[in-house]
C-alpha positions in Angstrom: 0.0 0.0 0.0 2.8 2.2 0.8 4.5 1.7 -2.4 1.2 3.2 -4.1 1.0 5.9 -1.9 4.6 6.8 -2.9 3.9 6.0 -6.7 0.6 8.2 -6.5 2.4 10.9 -4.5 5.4 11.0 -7.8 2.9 11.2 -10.3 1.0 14.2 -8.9 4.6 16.0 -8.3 5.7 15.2 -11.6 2.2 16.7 -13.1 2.4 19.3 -10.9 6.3 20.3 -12.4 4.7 19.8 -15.9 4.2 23.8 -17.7 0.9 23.7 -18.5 0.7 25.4 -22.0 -2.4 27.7 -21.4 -0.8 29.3 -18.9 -3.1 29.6 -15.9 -2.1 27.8 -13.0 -5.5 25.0 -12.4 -3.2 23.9 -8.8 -4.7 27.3 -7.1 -7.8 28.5 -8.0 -9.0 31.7 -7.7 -5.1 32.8 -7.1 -6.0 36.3 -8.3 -9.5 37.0 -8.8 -10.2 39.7 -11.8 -6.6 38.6 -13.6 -7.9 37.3 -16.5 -5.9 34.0 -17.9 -3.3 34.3 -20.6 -5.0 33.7 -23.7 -1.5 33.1 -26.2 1.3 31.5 -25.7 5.1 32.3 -27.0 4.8 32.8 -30.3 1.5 33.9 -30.5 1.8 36.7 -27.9 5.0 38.0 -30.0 4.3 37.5 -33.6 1.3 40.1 -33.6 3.5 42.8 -31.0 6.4 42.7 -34.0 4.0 43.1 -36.8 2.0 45.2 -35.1 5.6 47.4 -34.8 6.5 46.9 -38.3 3.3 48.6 -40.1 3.5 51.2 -37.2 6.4 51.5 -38.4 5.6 52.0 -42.3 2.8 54.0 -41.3 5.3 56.5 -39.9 7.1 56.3 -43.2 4.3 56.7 -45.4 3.0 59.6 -43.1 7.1 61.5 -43.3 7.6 60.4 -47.0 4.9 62.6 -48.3 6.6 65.7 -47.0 10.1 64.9 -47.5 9.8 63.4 -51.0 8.9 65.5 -54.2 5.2 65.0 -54.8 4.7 67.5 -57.6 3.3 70.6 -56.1 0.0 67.9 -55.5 -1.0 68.6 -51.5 -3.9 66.1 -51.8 -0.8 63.7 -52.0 0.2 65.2 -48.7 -2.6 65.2 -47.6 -3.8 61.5 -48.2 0.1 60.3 -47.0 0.3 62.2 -43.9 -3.5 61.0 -42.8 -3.6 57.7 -44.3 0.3 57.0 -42.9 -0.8 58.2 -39.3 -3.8 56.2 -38.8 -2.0 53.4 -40.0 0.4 54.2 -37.8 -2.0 54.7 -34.6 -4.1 51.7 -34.9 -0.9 49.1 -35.2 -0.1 50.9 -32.0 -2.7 50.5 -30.5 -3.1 46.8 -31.5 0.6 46.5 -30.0 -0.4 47.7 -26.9 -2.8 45.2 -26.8 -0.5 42.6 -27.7 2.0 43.8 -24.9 -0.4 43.9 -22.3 -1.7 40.2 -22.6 -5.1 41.5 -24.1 -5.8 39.8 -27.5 -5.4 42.3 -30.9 -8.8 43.8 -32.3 -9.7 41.9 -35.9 -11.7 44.8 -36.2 -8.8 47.2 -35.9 -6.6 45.2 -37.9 -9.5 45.0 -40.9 -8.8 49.3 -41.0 -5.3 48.5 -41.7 -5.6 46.2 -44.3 -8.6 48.8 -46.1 -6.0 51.4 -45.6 -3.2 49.7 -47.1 -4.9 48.5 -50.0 -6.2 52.4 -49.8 -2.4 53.1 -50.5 -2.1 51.1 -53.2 -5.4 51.9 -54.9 -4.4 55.8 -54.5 -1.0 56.0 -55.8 -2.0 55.3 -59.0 -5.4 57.4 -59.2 -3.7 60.7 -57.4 -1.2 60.1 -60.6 1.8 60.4 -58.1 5.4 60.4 -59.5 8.4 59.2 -58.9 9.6 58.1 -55.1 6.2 59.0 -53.8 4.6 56.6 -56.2 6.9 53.6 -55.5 7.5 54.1 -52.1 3.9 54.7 -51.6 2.7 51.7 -53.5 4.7 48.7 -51.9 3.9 50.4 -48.4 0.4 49.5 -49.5 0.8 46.4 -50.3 3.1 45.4 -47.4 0.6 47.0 -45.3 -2.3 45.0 -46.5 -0.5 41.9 -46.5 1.4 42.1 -42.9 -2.1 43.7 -41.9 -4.2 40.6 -43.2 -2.2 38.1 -41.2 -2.6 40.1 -38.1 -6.1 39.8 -38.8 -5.7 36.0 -39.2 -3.7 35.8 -36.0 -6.0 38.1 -34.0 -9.2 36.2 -34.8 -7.2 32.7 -34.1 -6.0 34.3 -30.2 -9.8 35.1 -29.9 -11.3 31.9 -30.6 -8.3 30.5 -28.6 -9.8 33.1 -25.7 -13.1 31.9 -26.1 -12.6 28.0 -25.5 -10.4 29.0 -22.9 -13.4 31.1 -20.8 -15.9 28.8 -22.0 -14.2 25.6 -19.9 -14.7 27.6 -16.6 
């Protein structure tokens, strides 16, 4: 009997020692009431934060392209850069901060910055822009909508991930 005891006891240490991939620790409950468990795990949780960086990023470079770069005299150019580039750039932030504080990134917020990339590329060509402002406004477009469309992809996959997790308790 004592031999079970002791075989029952290892077992339960060793699960116990075993990281448990969602994150929460099940051995405690209620160890902090209000903290809500982590949703991601490793690559998840980072993944989304870099990208998220990287089109803030580019929408920072759209936004200072358009007034560094010869546009032609056009100001809608400007205009549409500056505007376009800095909402870009605010709503990847703002999905970063998400990321960075555990909280899942917005689909919904990531959806804006795929319309607004594919916004760049769509209005490169139909403000006729030349030169350096074309180009570099054009494959920021389409880097935006495509980095932007897997962070939508990721975002709704933590989310569902989220849900299974708070619909188990």
């Amino acid at each position: 009997m004592s031999l079970l005891v002791r075989a029952g006891t290892t077992l339960a240490t060793l699960a116990d020692s075993q990281p448990d991939t969602t994150g929460e620790d099940y051995s405690r409950p209620n160890r902090n009431p209000g903290h809500s468990p982590q949703v991601a795990t490793g690559g998840r949780r980072r993944r989304p934060s870099i990208l998220n960086a990287v089109l803030a990023g580019i929408g920072l470079w759209v936004a200072t392209t358009a007034v560094f770069l010869p546009t032609g005299g056009d100001p809608a150019v400007v205009t549409n850069n500056v505007f376009v580039g800095l909402v870009i750039a605010l709503a990847a932030g703002y999905n970063y901060y998400r990321a960075q504080n555990e909280v899942p990134p917005s689909p919904t917020v990531a959806s804006l910055i795929v319309t607004l990339g594919l916004w760049l590329v769509v209005a490169a060509p139909a403000f006729e822009m030349g030169g350096a402002v074309f180009w570099s406004t054009f494959a920021a477009g389409f880097a935006v909508a495509g980095l932007a469309g897997y962070t939508v992809y990721e975002a709704r996959t933590v989310r569902r991930i989220a849900h299974e997790t708070f619909s188990r308790r």
